[in-house]
N, C-alpha and C positions, 0 to 999 in steps of 0.2 A: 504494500500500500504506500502510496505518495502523498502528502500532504505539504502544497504547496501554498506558502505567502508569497504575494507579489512578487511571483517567480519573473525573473530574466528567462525566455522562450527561445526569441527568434532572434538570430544574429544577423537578417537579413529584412527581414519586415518590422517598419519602427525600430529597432536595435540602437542597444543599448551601449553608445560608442567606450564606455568606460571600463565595459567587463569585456568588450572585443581590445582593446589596449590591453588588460591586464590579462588575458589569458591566451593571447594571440601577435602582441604585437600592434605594430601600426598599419602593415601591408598585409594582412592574409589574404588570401585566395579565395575567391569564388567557392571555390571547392572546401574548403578550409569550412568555410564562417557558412553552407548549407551542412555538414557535417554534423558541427557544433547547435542547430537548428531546433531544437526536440519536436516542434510540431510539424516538421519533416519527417521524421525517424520512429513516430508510433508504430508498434508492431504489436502481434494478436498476444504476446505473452506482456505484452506491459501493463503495471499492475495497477488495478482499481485508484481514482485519483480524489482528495479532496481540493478543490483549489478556494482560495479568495484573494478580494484586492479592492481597492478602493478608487471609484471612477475617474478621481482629480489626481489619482498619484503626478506628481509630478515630475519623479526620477524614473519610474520605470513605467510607461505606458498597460494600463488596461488591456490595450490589444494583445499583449502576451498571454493572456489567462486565455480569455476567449479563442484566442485561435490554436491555443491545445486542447480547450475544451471544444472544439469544433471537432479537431482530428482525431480524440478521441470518439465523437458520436461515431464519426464517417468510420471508422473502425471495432464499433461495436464494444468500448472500453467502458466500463462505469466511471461515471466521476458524479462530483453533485459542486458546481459552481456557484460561489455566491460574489455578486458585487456589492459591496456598500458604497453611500453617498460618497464619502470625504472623508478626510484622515487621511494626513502624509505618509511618505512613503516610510517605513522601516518601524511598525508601529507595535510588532511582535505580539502580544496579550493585547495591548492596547486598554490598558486598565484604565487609564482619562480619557477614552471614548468609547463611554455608554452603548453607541449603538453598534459601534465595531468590534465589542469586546464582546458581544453574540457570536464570533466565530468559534470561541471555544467550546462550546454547549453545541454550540449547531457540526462540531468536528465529533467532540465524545460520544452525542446520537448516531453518525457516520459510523464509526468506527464498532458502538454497539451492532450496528444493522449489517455490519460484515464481518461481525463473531471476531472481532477483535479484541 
């Protein structure tokens, strides 16, 4: 099982110039940085997802949740996606936001409902 916060996805759509610098360099390849992709690279063994993220993040674009929770559908993968309003990026528990800090409760029922 995968439980992702405001995962870094795509190193190609929206990407996130900071984490292709620090895990690639400045010049990678084409080839390189769709490798490194993950909502390229879902396969039928990849494991059940929870993800969340906050629609204003403004370090690491929304579009990364969504288009692994896409690739997951198109592959038949369980996930259970949630976006909240707003709340900055990197907000972990998020215990000074009330309505973000439902991710935890809303992971531990996840997690009960796949005999975790």
């Amino acid at each position: 099982m995968l439980i992702l916060c405001y995962p870094v996805i795509s190193f190609v759509n929206h990407p996130h110039q900071g984490c292709i610098k620090n895990l690639v360099g400045d010049n990678p390849s084409k080839e390189i940085l769709e490798f490194l992709s993950s909502e390229k690279n879902v396969k039928k063994d990849t494991p059940p997802c929870f993800i969340w993220h906050t629609q204003d993040d403004d370090v690491v674009s929304v579009f990364h949740s969504i288009s692994f929770a896409l690739s997951l559908k198109e592959r038949n993968i369980d996930f259970q996606l949630h976006i909240f309003d707003n709340g900055p990026h990197g907000l972990g528990l998020a215990e000074n936001n009330p309505s973000v800090s439902k991710w935890t409760l809303l992971c531990e029922d996840w997690l009960r409902e796949n005999n975790f």
